[in-house]
C-alpha positions, -999 to 999 in steps of 0.1 A, spaced: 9 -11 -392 37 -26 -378 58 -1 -352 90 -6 -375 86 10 -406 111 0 -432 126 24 -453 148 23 -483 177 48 -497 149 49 -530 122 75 -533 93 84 -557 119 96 -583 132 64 -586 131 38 -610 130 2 -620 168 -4 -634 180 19 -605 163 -1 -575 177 -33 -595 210 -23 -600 237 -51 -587 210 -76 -582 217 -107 -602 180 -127 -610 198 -157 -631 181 -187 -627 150 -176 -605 112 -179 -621 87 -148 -617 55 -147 -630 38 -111 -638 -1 -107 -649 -5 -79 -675 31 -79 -677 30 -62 -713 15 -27 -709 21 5 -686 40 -1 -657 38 -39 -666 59 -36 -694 87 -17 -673 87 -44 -642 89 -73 -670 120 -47 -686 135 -45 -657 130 -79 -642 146 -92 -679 175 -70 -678 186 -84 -640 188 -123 -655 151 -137 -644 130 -160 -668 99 -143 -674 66 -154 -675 41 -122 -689 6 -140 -684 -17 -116 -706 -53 -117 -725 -40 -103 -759 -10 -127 -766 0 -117 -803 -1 -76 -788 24 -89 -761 44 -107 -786 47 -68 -803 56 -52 -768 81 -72 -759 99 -84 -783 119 -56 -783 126 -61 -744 138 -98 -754 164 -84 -777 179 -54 -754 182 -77 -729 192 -112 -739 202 -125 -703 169 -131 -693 140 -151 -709 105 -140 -717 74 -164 -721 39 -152 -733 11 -175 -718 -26 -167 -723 -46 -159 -689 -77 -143 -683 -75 -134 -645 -116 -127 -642 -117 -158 -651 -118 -188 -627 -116 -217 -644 -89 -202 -668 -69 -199 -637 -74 -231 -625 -60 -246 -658 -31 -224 -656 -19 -231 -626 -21 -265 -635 -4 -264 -661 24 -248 -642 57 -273 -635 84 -253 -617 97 -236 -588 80 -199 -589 104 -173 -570 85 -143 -577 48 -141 -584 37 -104 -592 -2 -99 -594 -1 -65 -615 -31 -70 -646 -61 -45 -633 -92 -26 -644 -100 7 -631 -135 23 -625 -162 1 -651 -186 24 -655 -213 3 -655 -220 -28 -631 -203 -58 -649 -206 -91 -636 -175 -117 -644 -181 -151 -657 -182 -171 -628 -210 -136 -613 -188 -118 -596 -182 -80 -597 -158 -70 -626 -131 -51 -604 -132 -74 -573 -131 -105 -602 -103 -91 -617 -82 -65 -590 -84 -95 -562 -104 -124 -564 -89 -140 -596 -51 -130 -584 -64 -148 -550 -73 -183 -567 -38 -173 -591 -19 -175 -563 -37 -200 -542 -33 -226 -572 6 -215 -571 14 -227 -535 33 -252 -537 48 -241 -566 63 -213 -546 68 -233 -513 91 -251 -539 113 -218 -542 124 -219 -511 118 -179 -504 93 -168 -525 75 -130 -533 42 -122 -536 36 -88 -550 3 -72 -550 -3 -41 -573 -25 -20 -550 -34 18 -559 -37 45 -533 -75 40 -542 -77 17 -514 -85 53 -501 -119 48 -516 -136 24 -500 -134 -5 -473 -138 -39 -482 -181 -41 -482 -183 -78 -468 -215 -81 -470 -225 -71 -503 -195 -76 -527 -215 -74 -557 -234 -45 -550 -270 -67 -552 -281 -42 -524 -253 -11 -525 -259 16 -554 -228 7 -577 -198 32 -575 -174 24 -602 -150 46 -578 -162 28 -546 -159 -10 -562 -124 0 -574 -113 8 -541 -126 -20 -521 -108 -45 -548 -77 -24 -542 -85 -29 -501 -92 -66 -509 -51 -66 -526 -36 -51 -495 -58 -79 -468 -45 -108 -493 -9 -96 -484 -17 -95 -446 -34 -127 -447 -11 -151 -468 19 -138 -449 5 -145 -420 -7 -180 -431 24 -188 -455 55 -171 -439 62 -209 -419 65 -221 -456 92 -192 -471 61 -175 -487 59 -136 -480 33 -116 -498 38 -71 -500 11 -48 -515 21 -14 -534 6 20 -546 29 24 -577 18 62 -579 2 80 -607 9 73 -640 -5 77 -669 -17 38 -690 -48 25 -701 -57 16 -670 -74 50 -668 -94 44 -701 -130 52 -685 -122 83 -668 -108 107 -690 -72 109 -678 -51 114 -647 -66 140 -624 -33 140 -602 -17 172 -604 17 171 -631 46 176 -603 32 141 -585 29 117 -618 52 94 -624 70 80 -656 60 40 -659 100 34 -652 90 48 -618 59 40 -615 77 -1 -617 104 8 -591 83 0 -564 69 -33 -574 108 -43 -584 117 -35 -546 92 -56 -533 101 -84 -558 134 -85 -556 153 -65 -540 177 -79 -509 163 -49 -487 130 -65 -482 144 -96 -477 116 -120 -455 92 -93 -453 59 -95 -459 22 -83 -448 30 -50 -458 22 -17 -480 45 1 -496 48 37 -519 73 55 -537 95 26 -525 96 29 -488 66 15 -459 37 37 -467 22 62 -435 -14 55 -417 -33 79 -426 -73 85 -399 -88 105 -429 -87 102 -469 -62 127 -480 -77 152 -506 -41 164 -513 -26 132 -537 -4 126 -505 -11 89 -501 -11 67 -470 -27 36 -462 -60 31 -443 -63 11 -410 -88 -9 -424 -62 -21 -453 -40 -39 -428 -66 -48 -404 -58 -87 -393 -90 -88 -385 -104 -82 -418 -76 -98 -438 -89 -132 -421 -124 -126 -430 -119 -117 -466 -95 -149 -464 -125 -171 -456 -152 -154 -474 -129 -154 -513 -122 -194 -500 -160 -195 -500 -166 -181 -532 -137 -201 -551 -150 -232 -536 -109 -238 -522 
C-alpha cells in the first residue's frame, strides 16, 4: 500500500451515472467481459450514456442482444458491440484478441464465477475460478498490449471482490492436485490473483501509458451468487448494481484517477490494509494482495502456464 491513499468526493452510496457525470467518453474504445448482467450491465449503461463505443464480450450473445438493447436505445450517443468470448477459455482468447484492430482505451475485466461447488477443471486443465476470475483476463489482456499501448493512456480495470479476504494466492498448488478443494478458498485466491495482475502490469506497463486498478464493487445481489444461496451480507451494507458499477466507472474513467495504477479500491475511494480478515463485512485489502513480491511471481508463473 502506497503511503498516499487517494480519495474521492464519492462514497459507497454512490453510483455509476453520478461518478460519470460531466465526463465526455466520445470517440474512446472500452472493452467489458460479462458486460450484460449484474453490475456489468450498469458499467456498459453507464459507460454508453458518457459517449464510449462499447464492446460487451459475453458467452450467451443472443441473451446480451435482449439486455441491452434497451441500453442502445436510451442512450444513443454511444455504440454497443456484442462479441462472443469464453474467458476460461484460452484459445478462444487468443482468437479474440487477434481479431481485435483498434486502439483500446479502456479494458474492464468484470465476467466472474463465484464458489463452484465442486472441483472443475477448465479446458486447457486449469481450476475453474482461477481459469476464469484471473488467468483467462491475464492472457485477455496480455494479447491486448499493444492494442492499448496504441491508446495512448489506457485503463485496466480488474473486478476483484473483498473475497480476496479468503485466501492468498496458493503458488504451489493452483489446482488443488494436493490442497483439499474450498470453493470459498479457490475463489479468493483468483480474486488475490486480480489484485497482483494490477500491481504487476503497472509496474511493468506504466513506461508504455498502460495503468491497471483492481476493485471490490461491494455486495450486491446477481447471479454471481448462484451456488450459495444468496447474499449473506447484512441489508444496510448491500448495494444496488448502479452502485455496485460506481466504482469500476471511477477506475475507468474518471479524470480523478488519472495515471494511477497498481492499486485497490472500494466504495470508490483507496481501500484500508487490513492484518486480520474482518468478520464484520468492513472490507480492506490484505498485504499479501499488493505484495510486489508476489505480483512478480504470479506474473511469471500465469506466463508459464499460458506459454507467453
Amino acid at each position: 500500500m502506497t503511503a498516499d491513499r487517494i480519495t474521492t468526493p464519492f462514497s459507497f452510496k454512490s453510483t455509476a451515472f453520478e461518478v460519470l457525470e460531466g465526463v465526455d467518453l466520445t470517440g474512446k474504445n472500452v472493452l467489458i467481459t460479462g458486460g450484460a448482467s449484474g453490475i456489468g450491465l450498469e458499467t456498459t449503461r453507464a459507460l454508453c450514456r458518457a459517449g464510449a463505443s462499447v464492446t460487451v464480450a459475453v458467452r450467451n450473445v443472443e441473451s446480451a442482444r435482449l439486455s441491452l438493447a434497451g441500453v442502445q436505445e436510451e442512450n444513443p450517443q454511444g455504440l454497443i458491440e456484442i462479441r462472443y468470448l469464453d474467458v476460461s477459455d484460452l484459445d478462444g482468447v487468443r482468437s479474440f484478441c487477434q481479431s481485435w484492430t483498434a486502439p483500446l482505451h479502456i479494458l474492464i475485466n468484470n465476467a466472474g464465477v463465484m464458489a463452484i461447488p465442486e472441483l472443475t477443471l477448465s479446458k486447457q486443465g486449469h481450476e475453474l475460478q482461477f481459469a476464469t476470475n484471473y488467468l483467462g483476463h491475464l492472457a485477455l489482456t496480455l494479447g491486448l498490449r499493444y492494442r492499448l499501448a496504441e491508446a495512448a493512456g489506457a485503463r485496466v480495470v480488474n473486478v476483484s471482490s473483498s473475497g480476496h479476504l479468503l485466501s492468498p494466492v496458493n503458488f504451489d498448488d493452483l489446482n488443488f492436485s494436493f490442497i483439499p478443494y474450498s470453493p470459498w478458498v479457490a475463489y479468493g485466491q483468483s480474486k488475490t490473483a486480480c489484485i497482483l495482475m494490477a500491481v504487476d502490469l503497472t509496474g511493468r506497463w506504466a513506461h508504455e501509458g498502460i495503468v491497471c486498478n483492481a476493485l471490490n464493487p461491494g455486495a450486491i445481489a446477481t447471479a454471481l451468487q448462484r451456488y450459495t444461496g444468496g447474499l449473506k451480507t447484512p441489508p444496510e451494507l448491500r448495494k444496488s448494481p448502479q452502485q455496485g458499477a460506481a466504482t469500476t466507472v471511477l477506475l475507468a474513467a474518471s479524470p480523478l484517477l488519472e495515471g494511477i495504477g497498481g492499486r485497490y479500491f472500494e466504495d470508490c475511494n483507496e481501500a484500508l490494509a487490513v492484518v486480520r480478515r474482518p468478520t464484520d463485512f468492513s472490507g480492506g485489502v490484505a498485504p499479501y494482495a499488493l505484495s510486489e513480491d508476489n505480483a512478480t511471481r504470479l506474473g511469471l508463473l500465469a506466463e508459464e502456464l499460458l506459454n507467453v
